[in-house]
MOPAC internal coordinates of N, CA, C and O (Angstrom, degrees):
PM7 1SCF
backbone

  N    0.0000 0     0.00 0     0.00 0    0    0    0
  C    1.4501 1     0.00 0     0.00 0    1    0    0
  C    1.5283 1   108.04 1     0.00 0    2    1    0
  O    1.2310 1   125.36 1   -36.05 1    3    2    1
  N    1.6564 1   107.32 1   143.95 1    3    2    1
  C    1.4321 1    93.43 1  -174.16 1    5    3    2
  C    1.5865 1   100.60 1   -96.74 1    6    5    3
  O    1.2310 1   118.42 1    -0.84 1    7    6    5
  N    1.3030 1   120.62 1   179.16 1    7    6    5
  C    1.5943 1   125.98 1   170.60 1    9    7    6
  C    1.5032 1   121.55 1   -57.19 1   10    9    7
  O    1.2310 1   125.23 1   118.82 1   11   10    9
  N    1.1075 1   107.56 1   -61.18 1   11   10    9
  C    1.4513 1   118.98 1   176.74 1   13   11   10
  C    1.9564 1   108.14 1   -55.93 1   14   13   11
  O    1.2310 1   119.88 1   177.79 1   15   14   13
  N    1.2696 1   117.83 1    -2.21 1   15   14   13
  C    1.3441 1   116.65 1  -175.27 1   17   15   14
  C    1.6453 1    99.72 1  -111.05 1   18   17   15
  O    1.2310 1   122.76 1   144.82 1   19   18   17
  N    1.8575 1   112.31 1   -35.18 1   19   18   17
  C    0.5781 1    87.27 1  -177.28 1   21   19   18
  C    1.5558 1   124.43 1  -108.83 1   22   21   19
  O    1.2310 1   122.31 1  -135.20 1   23   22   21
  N    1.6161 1   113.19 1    44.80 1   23   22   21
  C    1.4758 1   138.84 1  -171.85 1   25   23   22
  C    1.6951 1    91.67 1   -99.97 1   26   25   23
  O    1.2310 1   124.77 1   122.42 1   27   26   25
  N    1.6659 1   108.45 1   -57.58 1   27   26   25
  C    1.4176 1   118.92 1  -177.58 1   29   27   26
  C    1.7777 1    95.94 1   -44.48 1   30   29   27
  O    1.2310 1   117.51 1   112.92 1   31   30   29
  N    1.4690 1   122.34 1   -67.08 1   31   30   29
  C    1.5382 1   131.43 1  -135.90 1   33   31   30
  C    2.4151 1    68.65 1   -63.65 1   34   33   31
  O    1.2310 1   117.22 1   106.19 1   35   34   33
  N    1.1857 1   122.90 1   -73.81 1   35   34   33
  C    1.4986 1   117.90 1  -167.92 1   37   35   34
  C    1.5255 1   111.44 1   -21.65 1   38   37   35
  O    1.2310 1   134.09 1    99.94 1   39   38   37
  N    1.1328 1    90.36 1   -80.06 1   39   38   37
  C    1.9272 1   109.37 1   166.17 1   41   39   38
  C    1.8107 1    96.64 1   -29.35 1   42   41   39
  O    1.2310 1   106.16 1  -111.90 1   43   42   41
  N    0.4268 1   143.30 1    68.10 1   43   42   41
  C    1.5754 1   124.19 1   178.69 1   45   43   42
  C    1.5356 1   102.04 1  -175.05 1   46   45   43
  O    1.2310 1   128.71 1   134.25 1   47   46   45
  N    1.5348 1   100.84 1   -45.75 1   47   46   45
  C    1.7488 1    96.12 1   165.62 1   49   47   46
  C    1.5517 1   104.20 1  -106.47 1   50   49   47
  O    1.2310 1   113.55 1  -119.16 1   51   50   49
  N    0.9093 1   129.80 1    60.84 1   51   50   49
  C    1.5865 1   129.41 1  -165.05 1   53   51   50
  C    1.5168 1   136.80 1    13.49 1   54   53   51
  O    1.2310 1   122.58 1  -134.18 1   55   54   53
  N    1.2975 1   112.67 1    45.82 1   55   54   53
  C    1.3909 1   126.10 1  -162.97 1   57   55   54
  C    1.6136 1    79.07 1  -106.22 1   58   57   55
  O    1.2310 1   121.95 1   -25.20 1   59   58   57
  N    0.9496 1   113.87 1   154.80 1   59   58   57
  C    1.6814 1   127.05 1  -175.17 1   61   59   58
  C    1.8507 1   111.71 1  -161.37 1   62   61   59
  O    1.2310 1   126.64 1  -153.44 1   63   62   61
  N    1.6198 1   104.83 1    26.56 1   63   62   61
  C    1.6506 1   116.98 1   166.66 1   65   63   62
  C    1.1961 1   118.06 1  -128.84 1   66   65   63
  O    1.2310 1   113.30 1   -22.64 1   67   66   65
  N    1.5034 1   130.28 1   157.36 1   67   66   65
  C    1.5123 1   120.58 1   173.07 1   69   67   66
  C    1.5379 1   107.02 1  -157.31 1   70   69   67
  O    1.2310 1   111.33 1   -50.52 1   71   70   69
  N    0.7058 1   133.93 1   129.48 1   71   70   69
  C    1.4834 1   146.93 1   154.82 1   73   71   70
  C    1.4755 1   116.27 1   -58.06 1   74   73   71
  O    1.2310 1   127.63 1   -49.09 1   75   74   73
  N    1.8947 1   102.91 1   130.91 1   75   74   73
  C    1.7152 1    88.45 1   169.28 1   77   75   74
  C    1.7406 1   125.61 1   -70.80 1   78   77   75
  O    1.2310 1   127.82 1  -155.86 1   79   78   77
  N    1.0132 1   102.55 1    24.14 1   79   78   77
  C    1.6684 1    96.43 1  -158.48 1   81   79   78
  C    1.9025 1    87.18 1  -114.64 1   82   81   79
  O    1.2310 1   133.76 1   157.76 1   83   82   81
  N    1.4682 1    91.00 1   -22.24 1   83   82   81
  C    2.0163 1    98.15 1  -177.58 1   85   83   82
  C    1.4253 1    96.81 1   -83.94 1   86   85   83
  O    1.2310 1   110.68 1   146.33 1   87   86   85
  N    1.3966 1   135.13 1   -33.67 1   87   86   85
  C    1.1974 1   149.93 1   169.07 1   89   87   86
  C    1.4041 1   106.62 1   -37.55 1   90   89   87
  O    1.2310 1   124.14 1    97.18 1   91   90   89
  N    1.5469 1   109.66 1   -82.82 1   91   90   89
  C    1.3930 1   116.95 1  -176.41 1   93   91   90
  C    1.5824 1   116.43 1   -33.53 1   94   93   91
  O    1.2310 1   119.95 1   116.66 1   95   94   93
  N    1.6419 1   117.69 1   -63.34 1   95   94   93
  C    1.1048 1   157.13 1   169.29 1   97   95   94
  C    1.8611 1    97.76 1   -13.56 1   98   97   95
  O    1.2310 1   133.01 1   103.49 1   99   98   97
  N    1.1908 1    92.47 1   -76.51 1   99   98   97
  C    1.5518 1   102.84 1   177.77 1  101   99   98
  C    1.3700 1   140.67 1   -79.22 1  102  101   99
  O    1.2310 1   131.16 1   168.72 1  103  102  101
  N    1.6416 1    96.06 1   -11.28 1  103  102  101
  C    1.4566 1    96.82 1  -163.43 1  105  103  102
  C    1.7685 1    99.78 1  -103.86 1  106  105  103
  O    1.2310 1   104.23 1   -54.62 1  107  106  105
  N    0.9953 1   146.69 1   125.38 1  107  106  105
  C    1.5813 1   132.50 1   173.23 1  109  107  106
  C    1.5405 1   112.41 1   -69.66 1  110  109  107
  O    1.2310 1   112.63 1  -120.48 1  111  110  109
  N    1.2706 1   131.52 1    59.52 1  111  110  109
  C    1.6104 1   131.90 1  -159.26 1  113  111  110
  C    1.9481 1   106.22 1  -137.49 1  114  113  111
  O    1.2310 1   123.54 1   -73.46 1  115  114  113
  N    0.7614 1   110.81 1   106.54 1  115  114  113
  C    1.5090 1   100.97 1   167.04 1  117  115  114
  C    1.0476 1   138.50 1    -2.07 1  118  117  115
  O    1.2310 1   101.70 1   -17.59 1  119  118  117
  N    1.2170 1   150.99 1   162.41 1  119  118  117
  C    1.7981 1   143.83 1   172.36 1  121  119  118
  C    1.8342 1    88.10 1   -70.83 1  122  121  119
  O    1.2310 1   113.40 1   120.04 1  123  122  121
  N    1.2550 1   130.08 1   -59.96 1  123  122  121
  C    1.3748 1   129.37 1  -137.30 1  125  123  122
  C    1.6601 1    94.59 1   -93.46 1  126  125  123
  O    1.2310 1   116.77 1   159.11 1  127  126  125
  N    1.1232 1   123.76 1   -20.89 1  127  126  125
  C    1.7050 1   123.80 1   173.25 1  129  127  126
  C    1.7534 1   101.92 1   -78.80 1  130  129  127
  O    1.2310 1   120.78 1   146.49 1  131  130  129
  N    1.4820 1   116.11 1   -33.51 1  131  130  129
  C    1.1806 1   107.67 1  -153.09 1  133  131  130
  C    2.3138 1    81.85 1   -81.06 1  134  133  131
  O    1.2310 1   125.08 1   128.53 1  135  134  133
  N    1.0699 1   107.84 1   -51.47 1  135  134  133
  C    1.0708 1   112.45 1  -173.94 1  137  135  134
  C    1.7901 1   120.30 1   -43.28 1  138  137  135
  O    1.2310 1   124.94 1   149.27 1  139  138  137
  N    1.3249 1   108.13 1   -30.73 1  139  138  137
  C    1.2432 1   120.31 1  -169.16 1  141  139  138
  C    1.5517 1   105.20 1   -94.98 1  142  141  139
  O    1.2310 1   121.39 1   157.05 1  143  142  141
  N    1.7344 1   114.95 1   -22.95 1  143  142  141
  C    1.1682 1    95.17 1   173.24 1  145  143  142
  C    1.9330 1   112.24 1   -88.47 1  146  145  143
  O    1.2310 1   128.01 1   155.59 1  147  146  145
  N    1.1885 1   102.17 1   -24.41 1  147  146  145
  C    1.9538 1   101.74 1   161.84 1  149  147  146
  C    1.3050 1   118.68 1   -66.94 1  150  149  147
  O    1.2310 1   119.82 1  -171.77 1  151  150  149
  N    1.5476 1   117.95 1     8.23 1  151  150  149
  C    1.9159 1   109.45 1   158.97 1  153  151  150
  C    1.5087 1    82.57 1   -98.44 1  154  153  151
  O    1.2310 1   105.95 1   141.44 1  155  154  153
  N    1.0325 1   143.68 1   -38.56 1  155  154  153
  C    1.4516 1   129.71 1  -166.00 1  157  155  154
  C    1.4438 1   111.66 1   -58.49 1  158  157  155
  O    1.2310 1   128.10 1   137.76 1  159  158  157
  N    1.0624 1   102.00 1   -42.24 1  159  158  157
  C    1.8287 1   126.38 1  -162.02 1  161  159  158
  C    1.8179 1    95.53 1   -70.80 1  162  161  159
  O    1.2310 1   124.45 1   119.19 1  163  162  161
  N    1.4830 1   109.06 1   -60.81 1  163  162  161
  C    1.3216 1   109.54 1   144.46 1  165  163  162
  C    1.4540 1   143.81 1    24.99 1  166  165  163
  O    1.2310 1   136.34 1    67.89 1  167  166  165
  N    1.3049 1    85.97 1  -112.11 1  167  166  165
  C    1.5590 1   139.91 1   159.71 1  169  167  166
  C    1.7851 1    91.55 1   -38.49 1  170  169  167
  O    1.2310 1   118.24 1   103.20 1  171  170  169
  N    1.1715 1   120.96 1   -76.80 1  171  170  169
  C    1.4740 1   122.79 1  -149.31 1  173  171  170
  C    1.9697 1    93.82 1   -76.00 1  174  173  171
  O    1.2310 1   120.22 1   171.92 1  175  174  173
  N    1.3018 1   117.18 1    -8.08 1  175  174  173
  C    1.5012 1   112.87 1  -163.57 1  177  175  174
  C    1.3378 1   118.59 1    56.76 1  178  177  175
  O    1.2310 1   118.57 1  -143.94 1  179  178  177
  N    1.5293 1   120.33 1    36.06 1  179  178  177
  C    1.4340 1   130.84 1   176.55 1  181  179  178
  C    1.7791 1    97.19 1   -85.98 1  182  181  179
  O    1.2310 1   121.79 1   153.56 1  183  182  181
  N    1.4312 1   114.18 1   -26.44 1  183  182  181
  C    1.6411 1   116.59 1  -163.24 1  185  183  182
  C    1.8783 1    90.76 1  -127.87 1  186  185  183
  O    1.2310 1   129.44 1    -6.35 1  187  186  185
  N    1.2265 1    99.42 1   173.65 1  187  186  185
  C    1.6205 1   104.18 1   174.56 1  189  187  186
  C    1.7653 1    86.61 1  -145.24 1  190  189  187
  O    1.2310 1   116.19 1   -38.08 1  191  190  189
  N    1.6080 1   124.85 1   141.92 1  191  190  189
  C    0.9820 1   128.67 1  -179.85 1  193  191  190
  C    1.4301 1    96.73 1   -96.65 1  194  193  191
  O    1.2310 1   106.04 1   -72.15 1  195  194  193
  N    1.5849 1   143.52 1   107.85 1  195  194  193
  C    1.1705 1   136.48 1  -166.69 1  197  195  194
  C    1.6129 1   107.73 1   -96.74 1  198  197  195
  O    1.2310 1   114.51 1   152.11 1  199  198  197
  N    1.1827 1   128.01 1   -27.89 1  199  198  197
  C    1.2134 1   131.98 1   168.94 1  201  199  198
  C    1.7731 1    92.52 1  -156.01 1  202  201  199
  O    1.2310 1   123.29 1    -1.13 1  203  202  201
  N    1.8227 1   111.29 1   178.87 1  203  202  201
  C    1.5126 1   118.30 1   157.32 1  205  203  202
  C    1.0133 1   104.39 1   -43.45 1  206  205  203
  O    1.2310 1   119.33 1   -55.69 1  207  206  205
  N    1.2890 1   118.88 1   124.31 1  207  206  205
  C    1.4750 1   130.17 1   125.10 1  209  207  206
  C    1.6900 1    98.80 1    96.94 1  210  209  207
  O    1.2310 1   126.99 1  -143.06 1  211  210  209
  N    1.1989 1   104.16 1    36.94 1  211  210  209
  C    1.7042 1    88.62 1  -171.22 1  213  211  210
  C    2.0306 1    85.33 1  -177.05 1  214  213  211
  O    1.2310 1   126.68 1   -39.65 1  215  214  213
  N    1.9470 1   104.76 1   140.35 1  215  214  213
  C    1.6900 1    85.97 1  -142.56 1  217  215  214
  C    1.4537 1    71.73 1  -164.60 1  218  217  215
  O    1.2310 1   125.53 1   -39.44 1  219  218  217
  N    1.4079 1   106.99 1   140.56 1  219  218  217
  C    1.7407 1   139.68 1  -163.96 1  221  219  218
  C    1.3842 1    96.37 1  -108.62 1  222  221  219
  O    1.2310 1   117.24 1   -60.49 1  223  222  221
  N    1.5476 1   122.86 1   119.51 1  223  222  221
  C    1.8342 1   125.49 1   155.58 1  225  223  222
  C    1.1281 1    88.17 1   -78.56 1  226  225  223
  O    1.2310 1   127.12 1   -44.58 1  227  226  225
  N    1.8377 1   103.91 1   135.42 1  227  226  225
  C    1.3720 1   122.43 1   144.06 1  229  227  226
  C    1.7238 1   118.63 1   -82.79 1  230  229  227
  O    1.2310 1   121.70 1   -84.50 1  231  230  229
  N    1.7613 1   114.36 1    95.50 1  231  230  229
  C    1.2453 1    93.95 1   167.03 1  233  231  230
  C    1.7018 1   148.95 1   -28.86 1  234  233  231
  O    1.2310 1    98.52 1   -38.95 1  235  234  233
  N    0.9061 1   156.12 1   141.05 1  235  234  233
  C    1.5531 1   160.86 1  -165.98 1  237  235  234
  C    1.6860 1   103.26 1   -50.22 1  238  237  235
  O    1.2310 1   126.96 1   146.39 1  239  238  237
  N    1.7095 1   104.21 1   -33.61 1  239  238  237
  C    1.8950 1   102.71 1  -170.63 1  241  239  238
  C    1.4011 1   106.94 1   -81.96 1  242  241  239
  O    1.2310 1   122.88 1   175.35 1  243  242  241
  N    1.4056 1   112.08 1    -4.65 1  243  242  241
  C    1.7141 1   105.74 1  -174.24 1  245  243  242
  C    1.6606 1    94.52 1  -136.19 1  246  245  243
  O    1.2310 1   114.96 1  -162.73 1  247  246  245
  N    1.3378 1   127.17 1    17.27 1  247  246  245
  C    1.2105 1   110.51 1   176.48 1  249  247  246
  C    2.2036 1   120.58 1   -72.65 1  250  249  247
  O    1.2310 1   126.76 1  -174.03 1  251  250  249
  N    1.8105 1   104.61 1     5.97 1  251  250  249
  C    1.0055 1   101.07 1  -178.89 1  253  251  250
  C    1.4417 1   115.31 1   -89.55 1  254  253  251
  O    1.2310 1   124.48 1   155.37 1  255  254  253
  N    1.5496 1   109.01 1   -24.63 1  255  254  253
  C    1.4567 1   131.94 1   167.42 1  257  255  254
  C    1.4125 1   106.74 1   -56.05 1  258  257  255
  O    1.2310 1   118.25 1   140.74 1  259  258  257
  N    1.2769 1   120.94 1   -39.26 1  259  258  257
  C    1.3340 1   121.30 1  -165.93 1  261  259  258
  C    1.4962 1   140.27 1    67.93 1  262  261  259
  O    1.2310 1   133.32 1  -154.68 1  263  262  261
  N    1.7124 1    91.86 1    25.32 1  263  262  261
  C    1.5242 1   128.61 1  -158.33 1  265  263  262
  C    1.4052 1   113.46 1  -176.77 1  266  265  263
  O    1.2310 1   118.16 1   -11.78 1  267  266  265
  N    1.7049 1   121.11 1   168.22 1  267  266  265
  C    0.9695 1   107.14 1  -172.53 1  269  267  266
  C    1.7799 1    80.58 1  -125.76 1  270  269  267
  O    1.2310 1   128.87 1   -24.66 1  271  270  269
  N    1.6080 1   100.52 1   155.34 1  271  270  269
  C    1.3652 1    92.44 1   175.86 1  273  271  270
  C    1.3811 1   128.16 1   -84.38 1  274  273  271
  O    1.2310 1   121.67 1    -9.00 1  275  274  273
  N    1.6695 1   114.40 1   171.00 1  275  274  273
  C    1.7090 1   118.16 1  -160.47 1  277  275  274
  C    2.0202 1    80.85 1  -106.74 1  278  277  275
  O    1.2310 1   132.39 1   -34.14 1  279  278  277
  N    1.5166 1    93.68 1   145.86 1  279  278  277
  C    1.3887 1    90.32 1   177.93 1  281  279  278
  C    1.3607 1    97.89 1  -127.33 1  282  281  279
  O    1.2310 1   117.58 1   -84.90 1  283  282  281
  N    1.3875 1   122.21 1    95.10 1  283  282  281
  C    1.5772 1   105.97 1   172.34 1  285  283  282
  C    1.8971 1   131.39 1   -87.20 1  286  285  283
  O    1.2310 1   130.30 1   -23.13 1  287  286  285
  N    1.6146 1    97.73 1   156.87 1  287  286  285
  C    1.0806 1   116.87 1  -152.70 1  289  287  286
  C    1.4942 1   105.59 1   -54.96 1  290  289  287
  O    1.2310 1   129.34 1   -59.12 1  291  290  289
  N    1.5406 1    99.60 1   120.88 1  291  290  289
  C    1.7571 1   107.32 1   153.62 1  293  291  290
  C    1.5436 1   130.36 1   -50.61 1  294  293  291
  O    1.2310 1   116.96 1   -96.26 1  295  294  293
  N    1.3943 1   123.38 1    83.74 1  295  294  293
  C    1.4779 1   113.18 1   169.83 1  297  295  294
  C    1.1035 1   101.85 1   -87.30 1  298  297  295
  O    1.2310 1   120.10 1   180.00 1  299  298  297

């Protein structure tokens, strides 16, 4: 499975996090392909690197923000 299919299959049940270790797991792609396509992903603000090894989809409605927004709590 490639990444970008399997970002869509997440997106799809509304999970919008992934781990590189869930990455590997699923994807049949090299360490250094899988790595090179998450600077792309990057790069395009399709992914957000939130810490090592652990990485935020920007849905399609906020991918111009390049973030998703923080909504803080109404007291």
């Amino acid at each position: 499975m490639g990444i970008s299919y399997y970002i869509k299959q997440l997106q799809s049940v509304e999970e919008y996090a992934f781990s590189w270790d869930e990455l590997v797991q699923k994807c049949d792609k090299t360490e250094t392909a899988l790595k090179s396509k998450l600077s792309r992903l990057v790069a395009k603000k399709e992914i957000v690197n939130l810490r090592k090894g652990f990485y935020l989809i920007i849905p399609p409605r906020y991918s111009k923000q390049g973030q998703i927004p923080v909504r803080a709590n109404a007291s």
